[in-house]
C-alpha positions as CSV (number, residue, x, y, z in Angstrom):
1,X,27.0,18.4,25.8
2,X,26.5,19.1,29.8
3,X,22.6,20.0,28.8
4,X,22.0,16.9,27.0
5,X,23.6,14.9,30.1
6,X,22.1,17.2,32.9
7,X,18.3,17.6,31.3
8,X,18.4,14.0,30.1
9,X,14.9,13.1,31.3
10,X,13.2,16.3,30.0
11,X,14.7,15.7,26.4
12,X,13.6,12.1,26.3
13,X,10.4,13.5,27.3
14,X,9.9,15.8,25.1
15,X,11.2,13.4,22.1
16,X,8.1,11.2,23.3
17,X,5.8,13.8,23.1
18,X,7.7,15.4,19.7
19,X,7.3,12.0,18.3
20,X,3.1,11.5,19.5
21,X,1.7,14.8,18.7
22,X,3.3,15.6,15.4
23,X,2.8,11.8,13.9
24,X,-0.7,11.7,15.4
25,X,-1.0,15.5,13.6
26,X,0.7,14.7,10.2
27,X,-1.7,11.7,10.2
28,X,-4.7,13.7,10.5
29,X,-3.8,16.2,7.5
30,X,-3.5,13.4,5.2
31,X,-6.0,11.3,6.3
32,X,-8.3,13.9,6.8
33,X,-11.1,12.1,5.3
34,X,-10.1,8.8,6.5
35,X,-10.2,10.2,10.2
36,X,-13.0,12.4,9.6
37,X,-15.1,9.1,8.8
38,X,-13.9,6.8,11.6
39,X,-14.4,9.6,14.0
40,X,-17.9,10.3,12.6
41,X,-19.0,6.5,13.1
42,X,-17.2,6.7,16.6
43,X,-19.4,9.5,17.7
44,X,-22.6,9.1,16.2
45,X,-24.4,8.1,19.3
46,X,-22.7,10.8,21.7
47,X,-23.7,14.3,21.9
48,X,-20.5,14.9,19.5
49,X,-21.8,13.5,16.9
50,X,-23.2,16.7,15.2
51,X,-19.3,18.8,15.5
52,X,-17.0,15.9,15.0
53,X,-15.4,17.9,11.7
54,X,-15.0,21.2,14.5
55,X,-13.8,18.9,16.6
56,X,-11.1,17.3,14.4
57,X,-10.0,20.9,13.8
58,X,-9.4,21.7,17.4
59,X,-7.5,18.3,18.3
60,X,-5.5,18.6,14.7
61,X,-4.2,22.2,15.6
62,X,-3.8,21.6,19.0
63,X,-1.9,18.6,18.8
64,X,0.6,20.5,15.8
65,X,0.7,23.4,17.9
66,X,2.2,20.8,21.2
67,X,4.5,19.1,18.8
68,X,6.2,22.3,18.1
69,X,6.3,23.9,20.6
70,X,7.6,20.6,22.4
71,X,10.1,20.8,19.6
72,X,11.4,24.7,19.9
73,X,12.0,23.9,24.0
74,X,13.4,21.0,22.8
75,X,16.2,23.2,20.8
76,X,15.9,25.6,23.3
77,X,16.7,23.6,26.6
78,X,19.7,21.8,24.4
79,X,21.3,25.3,22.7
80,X,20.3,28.1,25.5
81,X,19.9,26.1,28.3
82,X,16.2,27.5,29.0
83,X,12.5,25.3,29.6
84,X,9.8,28.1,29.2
85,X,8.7,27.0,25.4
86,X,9.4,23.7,26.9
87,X,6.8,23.8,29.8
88,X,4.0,25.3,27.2
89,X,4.5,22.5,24.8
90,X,4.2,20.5,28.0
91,X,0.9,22.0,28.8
92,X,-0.6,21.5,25.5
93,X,0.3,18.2,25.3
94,X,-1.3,17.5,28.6
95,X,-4.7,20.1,27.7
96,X,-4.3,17.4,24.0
97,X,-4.9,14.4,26.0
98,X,-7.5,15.4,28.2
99,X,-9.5,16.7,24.9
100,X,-8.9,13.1,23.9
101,X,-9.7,11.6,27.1
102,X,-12.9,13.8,27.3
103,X,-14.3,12.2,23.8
104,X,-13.4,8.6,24.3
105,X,-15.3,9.0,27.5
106,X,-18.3,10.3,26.2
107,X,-18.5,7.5,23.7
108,X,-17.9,5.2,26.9
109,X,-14.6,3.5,24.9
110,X,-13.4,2.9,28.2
111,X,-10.2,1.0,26.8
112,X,-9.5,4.1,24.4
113,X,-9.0,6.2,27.5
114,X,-7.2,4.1,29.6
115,X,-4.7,4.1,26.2
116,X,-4.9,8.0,26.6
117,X,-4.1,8.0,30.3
118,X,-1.1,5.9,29.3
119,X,0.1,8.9,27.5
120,X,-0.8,11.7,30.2
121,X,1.7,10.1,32.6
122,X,4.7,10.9,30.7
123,X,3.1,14.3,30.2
124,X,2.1,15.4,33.0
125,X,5.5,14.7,34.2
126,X,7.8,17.0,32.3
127,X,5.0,19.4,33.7
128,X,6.2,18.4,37.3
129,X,10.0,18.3,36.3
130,X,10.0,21.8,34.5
131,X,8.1,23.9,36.8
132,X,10.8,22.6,39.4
């Protein structure tokens, strides 16, 4: 009970980011085709255009692999009172966004990234708070 109390801001945290990466993830395996086609249309005038399926990939298995390992330091700052799994989960979800970031930009969807940024505060924080 003292973790939950004392680490209060890194669990919400990584609850948030639990709760985006692994939605946004699930989503994407079944909708693949769903995705795959808005995406297509989204970046059919940017250099993207051509790898958007490899591209789907890489955000889909990056954003599962965040959500679990946000989820693991999740147990593991609650049970064993560690934050290394933590932190990596952390990372990932920040390296996620800025993938993200990176296409909306290219596609000049200017109101898609500022979403994104919106996202990369929380982030980037836990970042800050568990390498302290």
């Amino acid at each position: 009970m003292e973790n939950l109390l004392s680490k209060a801001t890194e669990i919400l945290l990584l609850l948030f980011l639990i709760i985006t990466f692994l939605q946004s993830g699930i989503d994407k395996i079944f909708d693949w085709n769903g995705n795959l086609t808005w995406l297509k249309e989204h970046f059919e005038e940017s250099p993207l255009g051509n790898i958007v399926p490899f591209l789907l990939g890489t955000v889909l298995l990056s954003e599962m692999a965040a959500g679990i390992l946000c989820a693991v330091g999740l147990y593991q700052i609650v049970i064993m009172g560690k934050s290394s799994i933590a932190l990596y989960g952390a990372i990932l979800s920040c390296l996620s966004l800025l993938m993200l970031l990176f296409g909306q930009r290219m596609v000049k969807d200017y109101e898609g990234a500022k979403t994104i940024a919106v996202y990369f505060i929380p982030a980037i924080l836990l970042v800050y708070i568990l390498q302290l």
